[in-house]
KEMI-970571 format. One record per residue (C-alpha): residue in three letters; x, z, y. Coordinates in steps of 0.5 Angstrom, whole numbers, plus 500, padded with zeros to 3 digits. Layout:
BEGIN
ALAXZY;...
This chain:
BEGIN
UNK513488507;UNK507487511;UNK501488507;UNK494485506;UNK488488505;UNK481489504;UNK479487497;UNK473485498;UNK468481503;UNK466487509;UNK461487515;UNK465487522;UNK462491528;UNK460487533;UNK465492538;UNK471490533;UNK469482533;UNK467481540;UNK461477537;UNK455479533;UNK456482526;UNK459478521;UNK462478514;UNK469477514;UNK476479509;UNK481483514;UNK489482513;UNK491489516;UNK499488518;UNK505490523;UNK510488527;UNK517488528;UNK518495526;UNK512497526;UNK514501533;UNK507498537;UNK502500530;UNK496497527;UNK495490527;UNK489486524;UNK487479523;UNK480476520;UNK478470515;UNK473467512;UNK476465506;UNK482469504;UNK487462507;UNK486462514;UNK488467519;UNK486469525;UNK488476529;UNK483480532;UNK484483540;UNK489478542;UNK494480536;UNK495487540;UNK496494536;UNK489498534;UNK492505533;UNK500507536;UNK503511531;UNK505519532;UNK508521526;UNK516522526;UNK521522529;UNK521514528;UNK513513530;UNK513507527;UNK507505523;UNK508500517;UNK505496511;UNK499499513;UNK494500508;UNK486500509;UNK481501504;UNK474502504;UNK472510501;UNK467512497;UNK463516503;UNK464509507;UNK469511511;UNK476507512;UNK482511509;UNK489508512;UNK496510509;UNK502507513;UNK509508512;UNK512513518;UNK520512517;UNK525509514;UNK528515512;UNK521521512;UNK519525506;UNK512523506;UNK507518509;UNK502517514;UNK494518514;UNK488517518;UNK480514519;UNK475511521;UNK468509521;UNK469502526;UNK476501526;UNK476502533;UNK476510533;UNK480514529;UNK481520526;UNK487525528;UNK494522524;UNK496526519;UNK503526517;UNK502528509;UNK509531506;UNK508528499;UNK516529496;UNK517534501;UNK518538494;UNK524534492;UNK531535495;UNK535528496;UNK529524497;UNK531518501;UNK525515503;UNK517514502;UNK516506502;UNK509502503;UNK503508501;UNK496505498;UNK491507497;UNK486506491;UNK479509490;UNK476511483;UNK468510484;UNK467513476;UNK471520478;UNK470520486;UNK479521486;UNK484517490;UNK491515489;UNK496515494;UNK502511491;UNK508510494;UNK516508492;UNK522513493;UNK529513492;UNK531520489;UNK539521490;UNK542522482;UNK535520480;UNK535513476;UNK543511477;UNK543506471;UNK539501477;UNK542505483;UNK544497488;UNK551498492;UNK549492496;UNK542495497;UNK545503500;UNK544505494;UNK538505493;UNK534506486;UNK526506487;UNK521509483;UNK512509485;UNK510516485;UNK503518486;UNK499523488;UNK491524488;UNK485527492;UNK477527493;UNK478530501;UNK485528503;UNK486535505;UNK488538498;UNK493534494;UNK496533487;UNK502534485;UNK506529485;UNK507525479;UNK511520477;UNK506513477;UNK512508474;UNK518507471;UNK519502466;UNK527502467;UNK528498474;UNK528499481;UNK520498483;UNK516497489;UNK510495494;UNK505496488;UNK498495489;UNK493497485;UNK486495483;UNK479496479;UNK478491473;UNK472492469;UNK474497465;UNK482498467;UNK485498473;UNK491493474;UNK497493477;UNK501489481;UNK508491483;UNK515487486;UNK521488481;UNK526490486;UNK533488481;UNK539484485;UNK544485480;UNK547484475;UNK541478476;UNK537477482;UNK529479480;UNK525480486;UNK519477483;UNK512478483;UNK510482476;UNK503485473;UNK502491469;UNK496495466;UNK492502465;UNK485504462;UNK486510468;UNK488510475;UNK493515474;UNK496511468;UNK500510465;UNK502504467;UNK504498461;UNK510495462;UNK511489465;UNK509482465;UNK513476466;UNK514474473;UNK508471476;UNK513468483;UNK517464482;UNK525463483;UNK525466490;UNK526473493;UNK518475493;UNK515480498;UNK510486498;UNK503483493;UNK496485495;UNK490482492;UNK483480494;UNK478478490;UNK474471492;UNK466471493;UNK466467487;UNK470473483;UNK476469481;
């Protein structure tokens, strides 16, 4: 599940490059287990990858018992700033966050209790971030399993897992909304992206179903609001292999 991001052409600092400043895409990803933290890769064309600081960790997870740091998500903020989530544990009741102003320095991280509330949460998967620039709001949304939630797509081969995309959002990143269910259209759903498309914003999601009929395909949904909700699914738009964790990037041309 590791993640690209950055959806837009960005100036990287000198310090970050080792050269003068240049405009690059980012591909934010981690490793292994994501024990050793941030990693990033540049490119000039969103095709060909290449790691920055020698393939080394930028930022060594903190948080949990497990200290991991993965799917790793960085966006640019409204206030310039880059905001990044990342998936702490395999088994936590919430997500990592932090920032940064160079991707070289960052803030404090911050463990963020997003389904705290909830008795039976089994994990807080792959957080993303998607910044509304028309109301100034952040979404945070994430995929978690609720024991005795969802039991019609609950996977015996899968731990019994049934996963839903909740969200919740914020101006500040220290208060919070409720969180709020982001998407149900009756089967198990995970590593959604989420991005802005004129007047709506579009939804990128993997369709996690392995039985009676294996999906794990790529599919696209849409809303008019950040917060939904959320049309039902597109056709697959993989094709017949087991896909993993979608991220967008719109090329400089805007295809």
């Amino acid at each position: 599940m590791n993640k690209l991001l950055f959806l837009a052409l960005i100036l990287i600092p000198t310090l970050l490059m080792g050269c003068s400043e240049q405009e690059v895409y980012l591909f934010s990803y981690f490793k292994g287990n994501g024990e050793d933290g941030l990693h990033l890769a540049k490119s000039e064309d969103g095709r060909n990858w290449t790691s920055l600081k020698g393939d080394t960790s930028f930022l060594k997870p903190e948080l949990s018992r497990d200290k991991l740091m993965r799917d790793p998500c960085i966006i640019i903020g409204g206030d310039g700033l880059f905001h990044m989530v990342w998936t702490v544990s395999w088994t936590e009741k919430g997500i990592g966050y932090a920032s940064s102003k160079d991707l070289i320095t960052w803030s404090e991280q911050k463990f963020i209790p997003v389904m705290a509330h909830e008795e039976g949460v089994r994990n807080c998967w792959a957080p993303e971030i998607t910044y509304d620039k028309k109301s100034g709001t952040y979404m945070i949304y994430w995929a978690t399993t609720i024991d005795g939630r969802f039991t019609e797509t609950v996977e015996p081969k899968e731990s019994n897992l049934s996963h839903r995309m909740y969200a919740t959002t914020t101006k500040d990143f220290k208060t919070f909304s409720p969180t709020f269910l982001l998407y149900d259209h009756g089967f198990s759903v995970i590593d959604s992206t989420i991005i802005p498309d004129g007047d709506r914003f579009v939804m990128f999601l993997k369709d996690e179903t392995r039985s009676p009929v294996a999906q794990k395909n790529i599919r696209v949904s849409y809303a008019e609001k950040l917060e939904g909700p959320y049309s039902a699914p597109s056709e697959p738009i993989t094709g017949k292999y087991w896909a993993e964790g979608p991220t967008v990037l719109r090329e400089a041309d805007g295809s």
